[in-house]
BADOKOL-884360 format. One record per atom (N, C-alpha, C): x negated, y, z negated; residue in three letters; atom name. Coordinates in nm, 2 decimals, m for minus. Atoms other than C-alpha are relative to their C-alpha. Example, Ala and Ser with C-alpha at 12.3 -4.5 7.8 and 13.67 -1.06 7.14 Angstrom:
BEGIN
((m0.09,m0.12,0.00),"ALA","N")
((m1.23,m0.45,m0.78),"ALA","CA")
((m0.09,0.12,0.00),"ALA","C")
((0.09,m0.11,0.00),"SER","N")
((m1.37,m0.11,m0.71),"SER","CA")
((0.08,0.11,m0.08),"SER","C")
//
This chain:
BEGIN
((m0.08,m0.12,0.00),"UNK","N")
((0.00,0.00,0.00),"UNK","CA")
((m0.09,0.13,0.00),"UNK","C")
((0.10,m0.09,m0.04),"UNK","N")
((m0.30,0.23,m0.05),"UNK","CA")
((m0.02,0.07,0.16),"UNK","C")
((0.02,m0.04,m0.11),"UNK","N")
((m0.37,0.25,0.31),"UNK","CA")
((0.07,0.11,0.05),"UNK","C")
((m0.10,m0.05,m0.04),"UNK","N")
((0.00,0.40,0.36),"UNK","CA")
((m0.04,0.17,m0.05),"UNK","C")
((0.05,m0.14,0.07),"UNK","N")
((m0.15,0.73,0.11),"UNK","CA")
((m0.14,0.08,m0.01),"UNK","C")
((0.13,m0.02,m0.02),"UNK","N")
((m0.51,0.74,0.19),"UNK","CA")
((m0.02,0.10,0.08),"UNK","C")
((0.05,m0.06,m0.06),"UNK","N")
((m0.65,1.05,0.31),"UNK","CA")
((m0.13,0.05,m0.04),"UNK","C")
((0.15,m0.04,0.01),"UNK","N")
((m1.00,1.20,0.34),"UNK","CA")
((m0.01,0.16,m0.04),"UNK","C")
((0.01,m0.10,0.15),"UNK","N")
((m1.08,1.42,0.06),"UNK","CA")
((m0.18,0.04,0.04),"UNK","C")
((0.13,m0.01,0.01),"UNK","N")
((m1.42,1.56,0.16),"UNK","CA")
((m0.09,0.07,m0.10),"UNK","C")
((0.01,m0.07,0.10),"UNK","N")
((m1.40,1.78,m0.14),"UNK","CA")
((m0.05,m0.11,m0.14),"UNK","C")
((0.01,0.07,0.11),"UNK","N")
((m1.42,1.48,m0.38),"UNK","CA")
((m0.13,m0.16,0.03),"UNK","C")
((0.09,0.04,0.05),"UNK","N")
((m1.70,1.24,m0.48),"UNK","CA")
((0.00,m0.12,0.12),"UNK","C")
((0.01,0.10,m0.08),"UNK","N")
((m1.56,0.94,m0.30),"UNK","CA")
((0.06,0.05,0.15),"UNK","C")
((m0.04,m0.07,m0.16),"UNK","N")
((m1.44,1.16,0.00),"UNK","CA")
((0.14,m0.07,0.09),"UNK","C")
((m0.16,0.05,0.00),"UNK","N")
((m1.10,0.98,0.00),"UNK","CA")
((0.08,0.04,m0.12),"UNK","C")
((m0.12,m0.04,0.09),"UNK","N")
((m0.77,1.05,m0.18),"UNK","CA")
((0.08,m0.14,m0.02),"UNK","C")
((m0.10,0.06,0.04),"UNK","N")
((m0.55,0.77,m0.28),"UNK","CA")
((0.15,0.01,m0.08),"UNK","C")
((m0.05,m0.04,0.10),"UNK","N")
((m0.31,0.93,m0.47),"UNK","CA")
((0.17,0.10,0.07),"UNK","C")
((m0.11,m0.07,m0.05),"UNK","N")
((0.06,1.07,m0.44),"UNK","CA")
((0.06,0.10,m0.08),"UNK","C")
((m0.01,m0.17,0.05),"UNK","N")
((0.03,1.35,m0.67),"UNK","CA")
((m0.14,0.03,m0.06),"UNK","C")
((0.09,m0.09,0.00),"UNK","N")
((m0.24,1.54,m0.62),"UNK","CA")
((0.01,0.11,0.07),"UNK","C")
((0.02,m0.12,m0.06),"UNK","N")
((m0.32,1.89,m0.43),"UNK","CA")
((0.11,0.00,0.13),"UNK","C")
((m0.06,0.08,m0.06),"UNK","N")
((m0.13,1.67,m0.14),"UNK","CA")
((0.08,m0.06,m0.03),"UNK","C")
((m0.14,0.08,0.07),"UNK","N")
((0.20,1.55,m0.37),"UNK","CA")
((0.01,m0.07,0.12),"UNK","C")
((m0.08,0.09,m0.04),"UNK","N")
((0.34,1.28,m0.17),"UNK","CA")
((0.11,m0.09,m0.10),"UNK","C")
((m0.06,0.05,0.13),"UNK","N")
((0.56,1.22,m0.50),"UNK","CA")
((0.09,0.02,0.04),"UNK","C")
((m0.12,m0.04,m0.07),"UNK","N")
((0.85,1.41,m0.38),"UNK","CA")
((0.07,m0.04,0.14),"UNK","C")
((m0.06,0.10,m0.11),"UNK","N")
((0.89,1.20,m0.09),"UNK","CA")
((m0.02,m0.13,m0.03),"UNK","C")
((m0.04,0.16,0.04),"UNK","N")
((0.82,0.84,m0.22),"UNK","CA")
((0.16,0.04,m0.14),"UNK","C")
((m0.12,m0.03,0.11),"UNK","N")
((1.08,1.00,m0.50),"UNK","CA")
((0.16,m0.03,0.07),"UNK","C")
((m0.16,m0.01,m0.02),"UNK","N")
((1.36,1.07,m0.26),"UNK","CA")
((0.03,m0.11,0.10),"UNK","C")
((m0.01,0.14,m0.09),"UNK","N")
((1.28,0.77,m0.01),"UNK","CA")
((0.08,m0.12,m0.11),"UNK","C")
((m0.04,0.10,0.15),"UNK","N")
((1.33,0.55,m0.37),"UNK","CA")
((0.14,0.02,m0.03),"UNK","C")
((m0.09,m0.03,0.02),"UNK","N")
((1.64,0.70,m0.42),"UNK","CA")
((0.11,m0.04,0.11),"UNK","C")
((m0.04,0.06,m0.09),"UNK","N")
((1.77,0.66,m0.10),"UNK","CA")
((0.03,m0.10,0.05),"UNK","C")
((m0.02,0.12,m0.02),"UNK","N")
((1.69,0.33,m0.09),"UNK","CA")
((0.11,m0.08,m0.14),"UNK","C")
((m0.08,0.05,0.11),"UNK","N")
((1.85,0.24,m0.42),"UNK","CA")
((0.13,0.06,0.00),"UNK","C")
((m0.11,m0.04,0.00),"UNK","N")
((2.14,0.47,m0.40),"UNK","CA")
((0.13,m0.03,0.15),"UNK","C")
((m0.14,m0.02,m0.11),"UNK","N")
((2.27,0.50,m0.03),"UNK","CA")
((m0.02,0.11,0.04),"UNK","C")
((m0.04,m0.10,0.00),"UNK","N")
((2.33,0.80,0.13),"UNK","CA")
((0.17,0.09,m0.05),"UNK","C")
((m0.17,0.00,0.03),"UNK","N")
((2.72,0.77,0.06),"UNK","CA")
((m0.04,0.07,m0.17),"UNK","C")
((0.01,0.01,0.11),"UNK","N")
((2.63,0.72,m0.30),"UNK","CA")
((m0.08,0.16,m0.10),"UNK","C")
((0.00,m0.11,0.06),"UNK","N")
((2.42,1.01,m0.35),"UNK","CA")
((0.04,0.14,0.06),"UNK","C")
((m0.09,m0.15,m0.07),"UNK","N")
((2.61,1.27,m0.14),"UNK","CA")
((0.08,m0.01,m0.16),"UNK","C")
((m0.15,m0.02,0.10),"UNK","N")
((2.90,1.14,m0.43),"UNK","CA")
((m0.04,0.06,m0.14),"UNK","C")
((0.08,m0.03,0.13),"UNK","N")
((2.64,1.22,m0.70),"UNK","CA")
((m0.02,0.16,0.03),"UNK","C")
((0.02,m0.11,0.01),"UNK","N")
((2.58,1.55,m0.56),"UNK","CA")
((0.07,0.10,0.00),"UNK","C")
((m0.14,m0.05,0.01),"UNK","N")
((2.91,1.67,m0.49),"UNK","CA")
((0.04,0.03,m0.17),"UNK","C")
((m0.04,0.00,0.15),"UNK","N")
((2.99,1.56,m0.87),"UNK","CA")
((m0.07,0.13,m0.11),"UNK","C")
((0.08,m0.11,0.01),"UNK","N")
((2.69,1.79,m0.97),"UNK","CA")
((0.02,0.13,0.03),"UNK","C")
((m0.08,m0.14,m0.06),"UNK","N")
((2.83,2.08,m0.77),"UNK","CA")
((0.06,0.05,m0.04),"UNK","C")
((m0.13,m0.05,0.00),"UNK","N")
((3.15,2.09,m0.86),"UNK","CA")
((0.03,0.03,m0.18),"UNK","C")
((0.05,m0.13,0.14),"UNK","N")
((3.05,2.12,m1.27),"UNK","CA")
((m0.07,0.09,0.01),"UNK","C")
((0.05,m0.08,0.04),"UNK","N")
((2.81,2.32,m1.19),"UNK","CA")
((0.13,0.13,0.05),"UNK","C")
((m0.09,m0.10,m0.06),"UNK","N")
((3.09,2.53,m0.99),"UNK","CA")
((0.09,0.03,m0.12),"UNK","C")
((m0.03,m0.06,0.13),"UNK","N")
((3.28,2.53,m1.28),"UNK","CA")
((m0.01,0.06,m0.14),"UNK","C")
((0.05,m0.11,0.06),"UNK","N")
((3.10,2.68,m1.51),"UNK","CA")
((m0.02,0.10,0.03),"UNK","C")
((0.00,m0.16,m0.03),"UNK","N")
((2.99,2.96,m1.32),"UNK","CA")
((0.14,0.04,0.01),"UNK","C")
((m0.10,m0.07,0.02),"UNK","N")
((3.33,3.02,m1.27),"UNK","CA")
((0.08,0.05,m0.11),"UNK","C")
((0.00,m0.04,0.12),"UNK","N")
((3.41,3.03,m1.61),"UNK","CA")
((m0.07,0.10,m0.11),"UNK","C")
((0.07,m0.14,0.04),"UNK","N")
((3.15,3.23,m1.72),"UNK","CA")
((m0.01,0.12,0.05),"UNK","C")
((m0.01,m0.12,m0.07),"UNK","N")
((3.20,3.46,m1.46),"UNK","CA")
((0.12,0.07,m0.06),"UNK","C")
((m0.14,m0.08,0.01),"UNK","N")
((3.57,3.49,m1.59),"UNK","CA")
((0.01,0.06,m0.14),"UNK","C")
((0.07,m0.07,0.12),"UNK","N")
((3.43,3.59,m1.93),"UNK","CA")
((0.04,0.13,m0.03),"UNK","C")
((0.03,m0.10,m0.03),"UNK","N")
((3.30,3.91,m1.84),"UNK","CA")
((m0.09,0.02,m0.09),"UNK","C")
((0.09,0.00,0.13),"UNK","N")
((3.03,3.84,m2.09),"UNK","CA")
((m0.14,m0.03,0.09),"UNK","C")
((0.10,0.04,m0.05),"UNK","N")
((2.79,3.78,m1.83),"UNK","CA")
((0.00,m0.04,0.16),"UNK","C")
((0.04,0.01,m0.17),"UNK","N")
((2.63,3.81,m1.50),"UNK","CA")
((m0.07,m0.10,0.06),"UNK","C")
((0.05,0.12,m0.05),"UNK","N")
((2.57,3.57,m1.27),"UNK","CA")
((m0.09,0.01,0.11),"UNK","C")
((0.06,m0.01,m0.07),"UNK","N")
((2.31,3.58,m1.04),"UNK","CA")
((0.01,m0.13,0.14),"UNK","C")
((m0.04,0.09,m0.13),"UNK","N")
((2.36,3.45,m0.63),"UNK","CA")
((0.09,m0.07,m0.01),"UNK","C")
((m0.14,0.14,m0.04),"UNK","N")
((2.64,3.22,m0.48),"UNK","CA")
((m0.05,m0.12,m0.06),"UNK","C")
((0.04,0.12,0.06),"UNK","N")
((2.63,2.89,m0.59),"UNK","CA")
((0.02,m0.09,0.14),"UNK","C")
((0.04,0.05,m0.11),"UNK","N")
((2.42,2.71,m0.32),"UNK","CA")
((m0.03,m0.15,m0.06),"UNK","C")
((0.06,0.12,0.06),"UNK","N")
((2.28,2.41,m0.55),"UNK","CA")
((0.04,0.01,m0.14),"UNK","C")
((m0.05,m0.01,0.14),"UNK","N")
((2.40,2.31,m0.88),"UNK","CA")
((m0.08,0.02,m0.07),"UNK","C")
((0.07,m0.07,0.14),"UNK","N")
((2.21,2.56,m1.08),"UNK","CA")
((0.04,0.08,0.01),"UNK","C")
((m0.07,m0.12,m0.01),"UNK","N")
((2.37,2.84,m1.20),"UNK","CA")
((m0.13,0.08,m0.15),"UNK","C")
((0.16,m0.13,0.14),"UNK","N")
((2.10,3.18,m1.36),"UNK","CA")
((0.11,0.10,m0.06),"UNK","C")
((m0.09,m0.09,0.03),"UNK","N")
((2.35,3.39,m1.56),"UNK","CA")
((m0.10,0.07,m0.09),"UNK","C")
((0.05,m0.11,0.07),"UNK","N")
((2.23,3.66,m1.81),"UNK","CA")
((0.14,0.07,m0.11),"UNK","C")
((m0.08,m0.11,m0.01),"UNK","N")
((2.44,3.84,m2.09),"UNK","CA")
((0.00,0.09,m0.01),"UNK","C")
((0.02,m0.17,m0.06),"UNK","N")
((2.56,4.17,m2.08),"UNK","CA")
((0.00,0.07,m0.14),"UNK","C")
((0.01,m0.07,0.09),"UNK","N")
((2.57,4.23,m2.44),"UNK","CA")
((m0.10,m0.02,m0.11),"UNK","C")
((0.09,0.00,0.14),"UNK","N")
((2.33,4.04,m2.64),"UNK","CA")
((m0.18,m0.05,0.09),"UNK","C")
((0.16,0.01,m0.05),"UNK","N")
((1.94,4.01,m2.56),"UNK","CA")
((0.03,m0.18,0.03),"UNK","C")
((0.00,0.11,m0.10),"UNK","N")
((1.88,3.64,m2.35),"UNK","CA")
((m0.10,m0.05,m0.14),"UNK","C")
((0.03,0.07,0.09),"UNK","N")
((1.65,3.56,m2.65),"UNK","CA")
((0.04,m0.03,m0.11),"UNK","C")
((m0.08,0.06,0.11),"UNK","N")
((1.90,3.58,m2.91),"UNK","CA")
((0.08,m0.09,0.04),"UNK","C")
((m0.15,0.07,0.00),"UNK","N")
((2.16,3.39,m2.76),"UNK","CA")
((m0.06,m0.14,0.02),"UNK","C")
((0.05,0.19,m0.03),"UNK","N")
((1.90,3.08,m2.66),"UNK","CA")
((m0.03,0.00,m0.19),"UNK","C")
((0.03,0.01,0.17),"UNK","N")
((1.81,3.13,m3.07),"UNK","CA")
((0.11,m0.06,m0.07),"UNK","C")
((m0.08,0.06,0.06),"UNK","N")
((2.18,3.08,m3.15),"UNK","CA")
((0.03,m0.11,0.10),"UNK","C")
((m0.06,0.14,m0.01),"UNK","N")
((2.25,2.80,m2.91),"UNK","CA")
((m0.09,m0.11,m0.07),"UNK","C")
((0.16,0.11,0.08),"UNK","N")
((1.91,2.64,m3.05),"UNK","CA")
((0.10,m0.05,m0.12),"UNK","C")
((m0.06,0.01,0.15),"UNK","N")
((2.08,2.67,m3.38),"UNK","CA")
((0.11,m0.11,0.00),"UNK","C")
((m0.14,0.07,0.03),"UNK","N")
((2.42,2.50,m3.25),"UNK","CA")
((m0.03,m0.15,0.08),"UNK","C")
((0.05,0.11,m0.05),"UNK","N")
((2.20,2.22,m3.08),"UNK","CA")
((m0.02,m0.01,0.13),"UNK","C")
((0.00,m0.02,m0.13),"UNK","N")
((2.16,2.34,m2.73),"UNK","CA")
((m0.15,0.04,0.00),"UNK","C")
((0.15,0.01,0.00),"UNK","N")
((1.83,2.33,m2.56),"UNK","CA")
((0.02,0.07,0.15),"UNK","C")
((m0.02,m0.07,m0.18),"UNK","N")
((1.88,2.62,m2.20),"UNK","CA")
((m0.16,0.08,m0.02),"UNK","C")
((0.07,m0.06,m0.04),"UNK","N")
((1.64,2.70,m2.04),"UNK","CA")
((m0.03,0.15,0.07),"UNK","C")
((m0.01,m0.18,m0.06),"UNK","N")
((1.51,3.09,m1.92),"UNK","CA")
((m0.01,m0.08,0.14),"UNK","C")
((0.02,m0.07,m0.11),"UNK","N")
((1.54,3.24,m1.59),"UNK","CA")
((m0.06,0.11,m0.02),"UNK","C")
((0.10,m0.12,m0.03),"UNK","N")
((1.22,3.44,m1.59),"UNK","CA")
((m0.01,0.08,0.07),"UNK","C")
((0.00,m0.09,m0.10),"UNK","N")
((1.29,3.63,m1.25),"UNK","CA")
((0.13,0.06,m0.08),"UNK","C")
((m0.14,m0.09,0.02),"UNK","N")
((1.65,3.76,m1.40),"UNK","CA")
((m0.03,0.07,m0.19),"UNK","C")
((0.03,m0.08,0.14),"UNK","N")
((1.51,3.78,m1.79),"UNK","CA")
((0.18,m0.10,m0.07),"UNK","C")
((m0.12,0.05,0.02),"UNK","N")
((1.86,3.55,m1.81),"UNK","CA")
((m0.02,m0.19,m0.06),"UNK","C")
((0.02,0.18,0.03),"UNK","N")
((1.94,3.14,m1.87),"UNK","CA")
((0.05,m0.07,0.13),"UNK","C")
((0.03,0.08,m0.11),"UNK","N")
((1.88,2.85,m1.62),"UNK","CA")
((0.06,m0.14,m0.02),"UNK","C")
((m0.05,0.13,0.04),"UNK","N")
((2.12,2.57,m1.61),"UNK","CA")
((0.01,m0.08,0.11),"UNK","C")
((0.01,0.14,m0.15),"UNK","N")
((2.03,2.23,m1.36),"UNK","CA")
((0.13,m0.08,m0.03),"UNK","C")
((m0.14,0.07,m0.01),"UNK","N")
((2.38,2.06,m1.34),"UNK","CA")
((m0.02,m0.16,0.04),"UNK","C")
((0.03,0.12,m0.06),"UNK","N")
((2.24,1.70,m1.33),"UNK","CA")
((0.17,m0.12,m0.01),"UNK","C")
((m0.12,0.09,0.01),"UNK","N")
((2.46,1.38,m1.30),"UNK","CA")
((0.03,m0.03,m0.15),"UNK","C")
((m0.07,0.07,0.15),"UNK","N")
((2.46,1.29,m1.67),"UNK","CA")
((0.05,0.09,m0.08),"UNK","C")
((m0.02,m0.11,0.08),"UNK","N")
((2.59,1.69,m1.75),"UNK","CA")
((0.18,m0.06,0.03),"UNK","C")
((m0.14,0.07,m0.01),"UNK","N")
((3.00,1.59,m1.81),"UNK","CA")
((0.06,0.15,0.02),"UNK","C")
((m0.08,m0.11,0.04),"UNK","N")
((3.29,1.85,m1.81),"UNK","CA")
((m0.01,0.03,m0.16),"UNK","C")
((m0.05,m0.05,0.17),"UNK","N")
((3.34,1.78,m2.18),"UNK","CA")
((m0.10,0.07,m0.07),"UNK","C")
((0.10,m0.10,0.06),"UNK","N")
((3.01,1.85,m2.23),"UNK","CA")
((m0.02,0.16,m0.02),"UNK","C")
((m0.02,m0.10,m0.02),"UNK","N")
((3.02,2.16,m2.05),"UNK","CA")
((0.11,0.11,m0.04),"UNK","C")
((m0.10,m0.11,0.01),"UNK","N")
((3.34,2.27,m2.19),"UNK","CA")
((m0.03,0.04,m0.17),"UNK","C")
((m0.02,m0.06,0.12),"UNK","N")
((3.20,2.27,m2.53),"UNK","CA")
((m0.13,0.09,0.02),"UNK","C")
((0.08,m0.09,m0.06),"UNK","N")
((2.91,2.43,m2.39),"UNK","CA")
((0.01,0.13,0.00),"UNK","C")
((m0.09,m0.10,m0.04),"UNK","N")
((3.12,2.72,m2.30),"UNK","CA")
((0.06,0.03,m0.12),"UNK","C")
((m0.07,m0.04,0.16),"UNK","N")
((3.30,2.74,m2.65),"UNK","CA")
((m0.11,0.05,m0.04),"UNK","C")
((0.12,m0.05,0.11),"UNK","N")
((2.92,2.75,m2.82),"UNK","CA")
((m0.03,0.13,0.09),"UNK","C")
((0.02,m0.09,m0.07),"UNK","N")
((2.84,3.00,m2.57),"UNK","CA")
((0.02,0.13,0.02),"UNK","C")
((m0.05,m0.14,0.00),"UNK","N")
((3.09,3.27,m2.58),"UNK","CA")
((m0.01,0.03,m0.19),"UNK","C")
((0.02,m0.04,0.16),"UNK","N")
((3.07,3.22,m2.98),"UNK","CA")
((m0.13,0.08,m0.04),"UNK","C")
((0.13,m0.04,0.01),"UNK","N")
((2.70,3.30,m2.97),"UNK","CA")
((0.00,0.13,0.05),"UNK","C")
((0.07,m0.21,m0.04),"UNK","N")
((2.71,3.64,m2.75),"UNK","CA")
((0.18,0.03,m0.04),"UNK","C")
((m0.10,m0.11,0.13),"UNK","N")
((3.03,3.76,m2.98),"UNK","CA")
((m0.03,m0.01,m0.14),"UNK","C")
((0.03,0.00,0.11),"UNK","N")
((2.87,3.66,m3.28),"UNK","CA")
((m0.13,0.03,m0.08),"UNK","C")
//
């Protein structure tokens, strides 16, 4: 299988590469070939769709708020919002507190949420309760 990843590295000692993450990732493609093959295409369209359509629903929820801005359309299930009343470090301090773990959006100064397959509605809808509790409280 080596052979299939081998390239000539003249920079390095043995002047070959073997490797599918290095400077040359080839990770992100044996990743989504792997997937592909175990999933289907059918199977993870249905996975991504599912992904979408919470992430869609939160932004829309938080948009309907008015407690916070949402940055771009929703092209891929991540939604960058920001709020409009309490500093982006207090509010990850209080979800910390209520057991939430979001991540920043450093370009907006906001929070960064990936809408994977294992994120649920129910999750997300208590999500959304801790959430507005945090920037009114």
């Amino acid at each position: 299988m080596l052979k299939y990843i081998r390239f000539k590295a003249p920079y390095l000692p043995s002047k070959i590469s073997e490797t599918i993450i290095g400077t040359r990732s080839g990770g992100s493609i044996v990743s989504i070939y792997a997937i592909l093959k175990h999933y289907g295409i059918y199977k993870l369209r249905k996975i991504y769709e599912k992904c979408y359509n919470v992430a869609s629903y939160f932004r829309d929820k938080v948009l309907r708020t008015g407690k916070f801005k949402v940055y771009g359309p929703l092209e891929t299930p991540i939604v960058c919002f920001k709020p409009l009343t309490a500093s982006t470090n207090k509010l990850l301090s209080k979800l910390k507190a209520r057991g939430w773990i979001i991540y920043k959006c450093s370009l907006v100064n906001g929070l960064r949420i990936v809408f994977m397959p294992h994120v649920t509605m129910s999750v997300i809808r208590k999500l959304l309760d801790d959430l507005i509790y945090a920037v009114e409280y």
